[in-house]
C-alpha positions as CSV (number, residue, x, y, z in Angstrom):
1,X,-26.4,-70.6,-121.7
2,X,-25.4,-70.4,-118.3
3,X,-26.5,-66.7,-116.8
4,X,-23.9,-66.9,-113.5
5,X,-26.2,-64.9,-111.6
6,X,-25.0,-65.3,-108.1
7,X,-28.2,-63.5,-106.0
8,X,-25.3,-62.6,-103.2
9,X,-22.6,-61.1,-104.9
10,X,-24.7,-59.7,-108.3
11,X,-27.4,-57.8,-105.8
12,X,-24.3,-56.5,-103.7
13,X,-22.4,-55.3,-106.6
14,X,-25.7,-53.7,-108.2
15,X,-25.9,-51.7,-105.2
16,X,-22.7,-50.8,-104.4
17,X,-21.8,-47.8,-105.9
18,X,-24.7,-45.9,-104.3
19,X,-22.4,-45.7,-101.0
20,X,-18.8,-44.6,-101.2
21,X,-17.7,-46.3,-98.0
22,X,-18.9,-49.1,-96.5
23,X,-21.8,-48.7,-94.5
24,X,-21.5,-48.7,-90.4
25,X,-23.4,-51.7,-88.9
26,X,-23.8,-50.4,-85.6
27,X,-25.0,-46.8,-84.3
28,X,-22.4,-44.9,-83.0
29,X,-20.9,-41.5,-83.1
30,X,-17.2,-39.8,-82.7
31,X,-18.6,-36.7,-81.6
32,X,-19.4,-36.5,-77.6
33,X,-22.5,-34.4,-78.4
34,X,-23.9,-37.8,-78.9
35,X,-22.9,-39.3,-76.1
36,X,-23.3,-36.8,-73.0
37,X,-26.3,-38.4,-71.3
38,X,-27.2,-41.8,-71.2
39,X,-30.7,-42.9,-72.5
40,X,-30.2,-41.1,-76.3
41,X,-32.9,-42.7,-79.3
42,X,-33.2,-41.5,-82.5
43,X,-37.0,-41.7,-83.7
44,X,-39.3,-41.1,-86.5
45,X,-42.6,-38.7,-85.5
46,X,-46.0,-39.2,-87.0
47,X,-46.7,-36.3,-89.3
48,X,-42.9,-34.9,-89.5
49,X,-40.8,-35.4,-92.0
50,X,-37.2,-35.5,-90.2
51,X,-36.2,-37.9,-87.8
52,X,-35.5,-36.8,-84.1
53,X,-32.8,-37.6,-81.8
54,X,-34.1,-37.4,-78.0
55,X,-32.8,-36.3,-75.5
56,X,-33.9,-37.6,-71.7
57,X,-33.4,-35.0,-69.2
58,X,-34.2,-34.6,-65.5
59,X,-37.7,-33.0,-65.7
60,X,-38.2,-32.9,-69.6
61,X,-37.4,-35.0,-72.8
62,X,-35.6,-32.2,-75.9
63,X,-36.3,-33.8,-79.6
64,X,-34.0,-32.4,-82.1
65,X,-34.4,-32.9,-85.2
66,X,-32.1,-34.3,-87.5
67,X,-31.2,-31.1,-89.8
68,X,-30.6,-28.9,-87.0
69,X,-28.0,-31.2,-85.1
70,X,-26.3,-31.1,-88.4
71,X,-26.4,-27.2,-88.8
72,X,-25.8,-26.6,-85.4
73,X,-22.6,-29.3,-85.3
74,X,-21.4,-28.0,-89.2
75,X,-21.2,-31.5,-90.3
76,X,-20.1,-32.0,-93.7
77,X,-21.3,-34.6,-96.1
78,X,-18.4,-36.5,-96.0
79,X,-18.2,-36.3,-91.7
80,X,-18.6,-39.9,-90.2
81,X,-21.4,-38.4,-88.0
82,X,-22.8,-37.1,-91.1
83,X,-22.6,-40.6,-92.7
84,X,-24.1,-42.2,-89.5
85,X,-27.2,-40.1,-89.5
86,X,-27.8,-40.1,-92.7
87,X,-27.7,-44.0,-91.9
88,X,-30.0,-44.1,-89.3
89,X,-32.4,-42.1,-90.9
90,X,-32.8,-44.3,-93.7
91,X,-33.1,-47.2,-91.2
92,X,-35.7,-45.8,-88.8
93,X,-38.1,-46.6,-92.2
94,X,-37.5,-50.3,-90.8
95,X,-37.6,-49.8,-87.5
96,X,-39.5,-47.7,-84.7
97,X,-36.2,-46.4,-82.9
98,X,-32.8,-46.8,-82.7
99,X,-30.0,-46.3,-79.8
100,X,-26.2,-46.5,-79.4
101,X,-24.9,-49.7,-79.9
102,X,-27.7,-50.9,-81.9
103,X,-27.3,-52.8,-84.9
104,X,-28.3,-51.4,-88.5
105,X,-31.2,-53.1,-90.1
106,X,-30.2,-55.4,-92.3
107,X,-32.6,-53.7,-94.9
108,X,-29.7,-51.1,-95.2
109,X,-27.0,-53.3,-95.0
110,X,-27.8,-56.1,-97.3
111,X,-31.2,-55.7,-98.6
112,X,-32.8,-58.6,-96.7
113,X,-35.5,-58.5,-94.2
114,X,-34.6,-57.8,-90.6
115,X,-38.5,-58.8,-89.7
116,X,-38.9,-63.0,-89.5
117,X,-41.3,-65.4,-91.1
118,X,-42.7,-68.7,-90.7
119,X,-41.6,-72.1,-92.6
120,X,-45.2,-72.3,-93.8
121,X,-44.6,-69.3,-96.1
122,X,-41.5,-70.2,-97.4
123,X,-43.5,-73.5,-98.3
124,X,-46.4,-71.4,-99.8
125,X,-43.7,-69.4,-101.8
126,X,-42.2,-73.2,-103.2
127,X,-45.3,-74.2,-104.5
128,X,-46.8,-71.4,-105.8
129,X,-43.4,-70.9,-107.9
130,X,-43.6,-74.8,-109.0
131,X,-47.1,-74.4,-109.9
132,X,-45.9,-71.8,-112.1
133,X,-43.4,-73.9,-114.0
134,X,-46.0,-77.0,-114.6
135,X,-48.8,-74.7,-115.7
136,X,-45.9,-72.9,-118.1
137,X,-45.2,-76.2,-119.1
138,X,-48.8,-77.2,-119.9
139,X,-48.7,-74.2,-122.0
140,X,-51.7,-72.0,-119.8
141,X,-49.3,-70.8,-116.5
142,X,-51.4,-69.9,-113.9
143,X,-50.6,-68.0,-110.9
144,X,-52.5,-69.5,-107.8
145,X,-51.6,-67.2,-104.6
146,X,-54.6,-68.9,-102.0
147,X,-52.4,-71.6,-99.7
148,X,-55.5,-74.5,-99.7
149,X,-55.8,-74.9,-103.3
150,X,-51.9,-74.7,-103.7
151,X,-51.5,-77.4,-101.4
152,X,-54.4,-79.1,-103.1
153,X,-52.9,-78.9,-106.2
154,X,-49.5,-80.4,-105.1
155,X,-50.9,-82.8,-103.3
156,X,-52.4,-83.7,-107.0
157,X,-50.7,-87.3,-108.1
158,X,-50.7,-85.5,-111.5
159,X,-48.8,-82.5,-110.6
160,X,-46.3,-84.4,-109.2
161,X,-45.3,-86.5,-112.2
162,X,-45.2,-83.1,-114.3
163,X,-42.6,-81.1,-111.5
164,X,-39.5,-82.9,-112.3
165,X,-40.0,-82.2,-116.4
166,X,-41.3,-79.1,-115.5
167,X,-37.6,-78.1,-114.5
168,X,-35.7,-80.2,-116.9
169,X,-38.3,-77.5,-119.5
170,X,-37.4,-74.6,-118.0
171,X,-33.5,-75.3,-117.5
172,X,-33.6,-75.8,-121.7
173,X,-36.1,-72.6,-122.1
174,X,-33.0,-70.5,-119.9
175,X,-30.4,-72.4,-122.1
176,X,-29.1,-74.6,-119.8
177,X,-28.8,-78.4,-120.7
178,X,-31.4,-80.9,-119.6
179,X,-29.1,-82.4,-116.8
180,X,-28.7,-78.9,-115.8
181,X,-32.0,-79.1,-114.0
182,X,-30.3,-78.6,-110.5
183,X,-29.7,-74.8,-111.4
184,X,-33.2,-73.8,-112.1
185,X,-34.2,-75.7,-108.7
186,X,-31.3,-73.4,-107.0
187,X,-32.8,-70.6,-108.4
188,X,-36.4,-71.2,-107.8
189,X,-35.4,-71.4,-103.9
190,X,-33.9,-68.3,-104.3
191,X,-37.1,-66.4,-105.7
192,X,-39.5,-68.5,-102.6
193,X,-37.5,-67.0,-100.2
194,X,-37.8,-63.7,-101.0
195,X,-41.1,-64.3,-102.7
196,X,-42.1,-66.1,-99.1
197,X,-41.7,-62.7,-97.3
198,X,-44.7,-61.6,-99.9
199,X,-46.6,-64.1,-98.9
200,X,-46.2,-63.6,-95.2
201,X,-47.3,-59.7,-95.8
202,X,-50.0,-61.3,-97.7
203,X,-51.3,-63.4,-94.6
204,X,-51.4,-60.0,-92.4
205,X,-53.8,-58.2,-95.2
206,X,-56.1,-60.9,-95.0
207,X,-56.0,-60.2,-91.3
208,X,-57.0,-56.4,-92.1
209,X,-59.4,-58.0,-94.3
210,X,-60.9,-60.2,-91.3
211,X,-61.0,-56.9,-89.2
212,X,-62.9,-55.1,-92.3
213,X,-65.6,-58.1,-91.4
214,X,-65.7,-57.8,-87.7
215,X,-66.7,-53.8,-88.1
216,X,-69.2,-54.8,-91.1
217,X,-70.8,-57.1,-88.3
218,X,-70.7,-54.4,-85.8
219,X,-72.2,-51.9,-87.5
220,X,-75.3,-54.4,-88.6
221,X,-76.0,-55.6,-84.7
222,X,-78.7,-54.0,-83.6
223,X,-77.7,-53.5,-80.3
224,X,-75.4,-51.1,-80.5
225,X,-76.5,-47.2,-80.5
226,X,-76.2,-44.7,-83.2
227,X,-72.9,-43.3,-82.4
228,X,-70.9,-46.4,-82.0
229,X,-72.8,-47.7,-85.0
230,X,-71.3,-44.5,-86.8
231,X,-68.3,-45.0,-85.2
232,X,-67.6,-48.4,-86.8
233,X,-69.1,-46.4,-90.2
234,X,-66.5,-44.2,-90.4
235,X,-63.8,-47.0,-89.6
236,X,-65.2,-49.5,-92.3
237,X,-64.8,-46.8,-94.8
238,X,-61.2,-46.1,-94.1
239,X,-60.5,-49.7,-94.1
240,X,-62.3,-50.0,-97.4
241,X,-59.3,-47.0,-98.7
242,X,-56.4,-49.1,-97.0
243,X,-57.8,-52.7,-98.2
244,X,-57.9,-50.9,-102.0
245,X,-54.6,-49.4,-101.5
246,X,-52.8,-53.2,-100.2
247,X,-54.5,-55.0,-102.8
248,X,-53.3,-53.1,-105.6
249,X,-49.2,-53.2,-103.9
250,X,-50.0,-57.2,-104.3
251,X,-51.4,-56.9,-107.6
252,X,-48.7,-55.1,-108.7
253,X,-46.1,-58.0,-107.4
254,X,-48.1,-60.7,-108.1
255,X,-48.4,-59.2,-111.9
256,X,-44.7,-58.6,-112.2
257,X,-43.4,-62.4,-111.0
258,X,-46.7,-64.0,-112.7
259,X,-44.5,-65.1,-115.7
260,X,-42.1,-67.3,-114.4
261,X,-39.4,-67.5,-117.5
262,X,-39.6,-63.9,-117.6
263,X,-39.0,-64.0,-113.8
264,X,-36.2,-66.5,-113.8
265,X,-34.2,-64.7,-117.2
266,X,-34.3,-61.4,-115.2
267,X,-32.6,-62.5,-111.5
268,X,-31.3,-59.6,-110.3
269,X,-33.9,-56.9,-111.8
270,X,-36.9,-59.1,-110.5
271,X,-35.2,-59.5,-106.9
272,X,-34.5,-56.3,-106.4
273,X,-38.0,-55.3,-107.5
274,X,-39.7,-58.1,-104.9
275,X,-37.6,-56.4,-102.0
276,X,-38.5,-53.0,-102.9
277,X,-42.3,-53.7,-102.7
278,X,-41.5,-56.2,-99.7
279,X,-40.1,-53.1,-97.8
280,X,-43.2,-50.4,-98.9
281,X,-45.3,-53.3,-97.7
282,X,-44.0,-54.0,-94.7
283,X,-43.5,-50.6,-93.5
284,X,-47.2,-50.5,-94.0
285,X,-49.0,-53.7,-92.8
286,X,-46.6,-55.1,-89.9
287,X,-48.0,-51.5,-88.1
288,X,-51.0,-53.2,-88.0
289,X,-49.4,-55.9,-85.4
290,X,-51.0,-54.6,-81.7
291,X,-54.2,-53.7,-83.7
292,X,-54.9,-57.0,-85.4
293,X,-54.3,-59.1,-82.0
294,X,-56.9,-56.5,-80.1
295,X,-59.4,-57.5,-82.8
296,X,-58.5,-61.1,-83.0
297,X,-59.1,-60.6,-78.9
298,X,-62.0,-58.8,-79.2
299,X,-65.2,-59.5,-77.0
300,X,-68.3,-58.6,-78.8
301,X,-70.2,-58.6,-75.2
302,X,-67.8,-56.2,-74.2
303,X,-68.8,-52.8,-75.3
304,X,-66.4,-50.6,-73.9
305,X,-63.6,-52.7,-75.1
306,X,-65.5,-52.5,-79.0
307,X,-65.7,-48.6,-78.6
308,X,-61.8,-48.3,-77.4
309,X,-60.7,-50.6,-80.4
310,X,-62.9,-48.9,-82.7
311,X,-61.6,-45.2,-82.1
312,X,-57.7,-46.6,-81.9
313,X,-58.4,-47.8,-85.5
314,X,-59.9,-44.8,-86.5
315,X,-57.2,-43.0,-84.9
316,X,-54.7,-45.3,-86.8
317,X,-56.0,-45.2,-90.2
318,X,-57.4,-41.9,-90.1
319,X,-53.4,-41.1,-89.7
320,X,-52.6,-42.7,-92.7
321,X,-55.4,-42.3,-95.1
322,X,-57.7,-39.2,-94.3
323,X,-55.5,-36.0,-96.5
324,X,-54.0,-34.3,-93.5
325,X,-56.2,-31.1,-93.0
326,X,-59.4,-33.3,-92.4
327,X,-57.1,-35.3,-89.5
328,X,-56.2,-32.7,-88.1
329,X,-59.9,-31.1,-87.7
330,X,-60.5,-34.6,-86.5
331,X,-57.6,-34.6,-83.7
332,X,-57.9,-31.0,-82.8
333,X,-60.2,-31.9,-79.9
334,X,-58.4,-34.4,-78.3
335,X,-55.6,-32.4,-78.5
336,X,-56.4,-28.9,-76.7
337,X,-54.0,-29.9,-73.5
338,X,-50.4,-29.3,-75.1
339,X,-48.2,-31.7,-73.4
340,X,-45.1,-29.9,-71.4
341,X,-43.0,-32.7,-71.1
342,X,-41.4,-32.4,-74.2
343,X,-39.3,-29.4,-76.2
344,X,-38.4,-29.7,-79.5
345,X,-35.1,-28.4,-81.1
């Protein structure tokens, strides 16, 4: 049985009658409002819920918000601008800002990842897919996610005499013929590269992990004084809520794509569903970028460089994962001097 799944044209066509026109690929606007002064981004804020389109002036910045440029222009649904910011408001979930001229992620556009990886996790994403299919054909499939064993196990003389009838298996199980083998192999490349974005997210958590252990050592050195040893407290136990809230996103993905005929009999469904948690993910753990490198930087002789990182990762998780009256009470301090630089529309 050949399933003609084409991942291109059957992911575009599933998702193609969300949008009645085509999609713009670049921001830009017909209305001059737009366009009057040079310098014009359109953001996401911290804490608010519609995106913001500011305005540089001479003295003072003006954010306006994205529903009341709408009401105050009457756009209609159907309006071009309309269409553009409704565009750029689902893109800014990709990306920090956006300005004319600026290309629309690809996200939007396509559904693949405007954010890069490295060969090695396309590599880790090919052999833990081909493990898969030798440990479904041993009859006891296994899903093996850590890189050292994986390359341990393909490395295995055995393993390799079992890959090639592992495919000419699995092309019969989807009901393909046995010389058919080459379509399963095209399909399994399909699923690492979208799979190898997973594992690339998965490399970053370890490195929140990592940064989970650094605090833990901080806080058992002696030689550091109450407050930053409650400091690094209060840190560890956020990390604690945001390493329990990653890890159960991966188990989630690595549960769904754990059977691989399952996997390979539902294409489309399956990719979809890898790009969905992909894009939650990322959204979520590539913030932790600028963080991760201060701690990977991080002198432990240097205590005033410990005590900044320490509150900037407070400040950061507390953000995400304290409920939002107990941030605020938090915040409310270092807050008092309202900033006049800035109106918002």
């Amino acid at each position: 049985m050949d399933t003609g799944f084409d991942p291109l044209t059957d992911l575009d066509e599933s998702t193609a009658g969300e949008n009645r026109r085509p999609l713009p690929e670049t921001v830009s606007f017909k209305n001059p409002f737009f366009t009057f002064t040079d310098g014009i981004t359109f953001e996401t804020r911290e804490g608010e819920e519609d995106p913001v389109m500011v305005v540089p002036m001479t003295d003072q910045t003006i954010s306006m918000h994205f529903p009341g440029v709408i009401r105050e222009l009457q756009l209609k649904h159907e309006d071009d601008d309309y269409i553009m910011l409704e565009t750029i408001a689902k893109s800014l979930e990709f990306v920090c800002a956006l300005r004319m001229g600026d290309p629309i992620p690809s996200e939007i556009l396509s559904g693949k990842a405007s954010w890069r990886i490295m060969e090695k996790h396309r590599m880790i994403a090919r052999h833990r897919l081909t493990m898969q299919l030798v440990s479904w054909l041993s009859g006891s499939e296994e899903l093996i996610t850590d890189p050292e064993e994986l390359i341990r196990q393909m490395n295995d003389p055995e393993t390799k005499k079992k890959v090639d009838d592992a495919f000419v298996s699995v092309a019969e199980a989807l009901g393909y013929t046995r010389d058919d083998k080459e379509k399963v192999v095209s399909l399994v490349e399909t699923f690492a590269e979208e799979l190898a974005y997973i594992e690339a997210l998965r490399e970053v958590f370890n490195e929140v992990r990592r940064i989970r252990a650094t605090v833990d050592e901080l806080i058992k050195a002696s030689k550091y004084d109450e407050t930053s040893r409650e400091s690094a407290q209060s840190v560890f136990r956020l990390l604690q809520q945001a390493i329990q809230s990653y890890s159960y996103e991966f188990l989630q993905i690595d549960a769904q794509t754990g059977e691989i005929i399952s996997v390979l009999k539902n294409a489309n469904s399956q990719i979809l569903f890898i790009r969905k948690v992909r894009d939650d993910l990322a959204r979520r753990l590539l913030a932790w970028d600028e963080l991760e490198r201060k701690w990977r930087k991080l002198s432990k002789q240097n205590r005033k460089e410990i005590e900044e990182v320490t509150m900037e990762t407070y400040r950061f998780l507390a953000l995400r994962f304290l409920p939002a009256v107990n941030w605020k009470l938090v915040t409310q301090s270092l807050d008092e001097k309202a900033s006049n630089s800035e109106s918002v529309w």
